[in-house]
N, C-alpha and C positions, 0 to 999 in steps of 0.2 A: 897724668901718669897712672894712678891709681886706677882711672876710669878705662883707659885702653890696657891695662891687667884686667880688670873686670872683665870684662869685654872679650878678652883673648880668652880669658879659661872661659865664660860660658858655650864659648863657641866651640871649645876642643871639646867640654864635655859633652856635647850634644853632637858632635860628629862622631864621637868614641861611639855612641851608643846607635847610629848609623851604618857602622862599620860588623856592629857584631854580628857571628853566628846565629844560625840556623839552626838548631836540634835535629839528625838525622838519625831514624833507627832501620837499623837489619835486623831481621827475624830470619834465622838461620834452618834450614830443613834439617840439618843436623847437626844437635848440639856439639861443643867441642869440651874435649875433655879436661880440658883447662885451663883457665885464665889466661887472656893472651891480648896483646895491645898490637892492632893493624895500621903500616899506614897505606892510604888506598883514596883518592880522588881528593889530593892534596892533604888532607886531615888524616888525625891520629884517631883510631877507631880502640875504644875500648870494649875486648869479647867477653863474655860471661855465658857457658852456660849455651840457649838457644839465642841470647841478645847481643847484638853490636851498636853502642852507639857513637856517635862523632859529632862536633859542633862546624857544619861548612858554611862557606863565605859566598851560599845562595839561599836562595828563598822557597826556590819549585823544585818537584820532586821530577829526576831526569831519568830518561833509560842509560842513556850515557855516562850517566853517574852513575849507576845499579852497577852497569857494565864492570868498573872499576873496582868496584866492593870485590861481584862475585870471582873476579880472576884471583882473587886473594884470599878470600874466606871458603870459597864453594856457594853452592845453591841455596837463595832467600826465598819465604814462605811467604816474605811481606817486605818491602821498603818503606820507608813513609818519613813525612816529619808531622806537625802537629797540626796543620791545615789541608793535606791533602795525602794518597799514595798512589804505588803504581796499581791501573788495572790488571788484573789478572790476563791480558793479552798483551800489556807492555811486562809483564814480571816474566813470561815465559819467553820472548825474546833481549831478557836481561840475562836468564839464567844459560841460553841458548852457547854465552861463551866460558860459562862456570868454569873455574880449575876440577879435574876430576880426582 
């Protein structure tokens, strides 16, 4: 008994950590005047200033995703998370549906 409780939590804690987030940030072309918490491609974005950032439940950085930011926030300088972001020819067809 003891052993299959063993057994069950090391398996949830190591699926927990499976499961988690992604560090996502926005670099805003213009800053907001401020403080303000977005939600936008399923996650709660927290705005500061020229920064947005949110924890999502992916890995790679998407236009499709950008897409969702900028209907919300307006035009990004930068998306990214901490191993890759978008080129500057996927950023300009992110920003292409920005709220005006």
């Amino acid at each position: 008994m003891i052993r299959t409780f063993t057994t069950a939590a090391a398996a949830l804690a190591f699926a927990g950590t499976a499961f988690a987030g992604t560090a996502f940030t926005a670099k805003l072309e213009t800053p907001m005047t401020k403080t303000e918490k977005v939600v936008a491609a399923k996650a709660l974005w927290s705005c500061e200033e020229d920064t947005c950032v949110a924890e999502l439940k992916r890995k790679t950085v998407r236009v499709s995703t950008c897409k969702k930011v900028v209907k919300e926030v307006g035009k990004l300088a930068a998306f990214s998370n901490a191993n890759e972001a978008l080129s500057a020819e996927d950023l300009a067809r992110c920003n292409a549906v920005a709220k005006s």
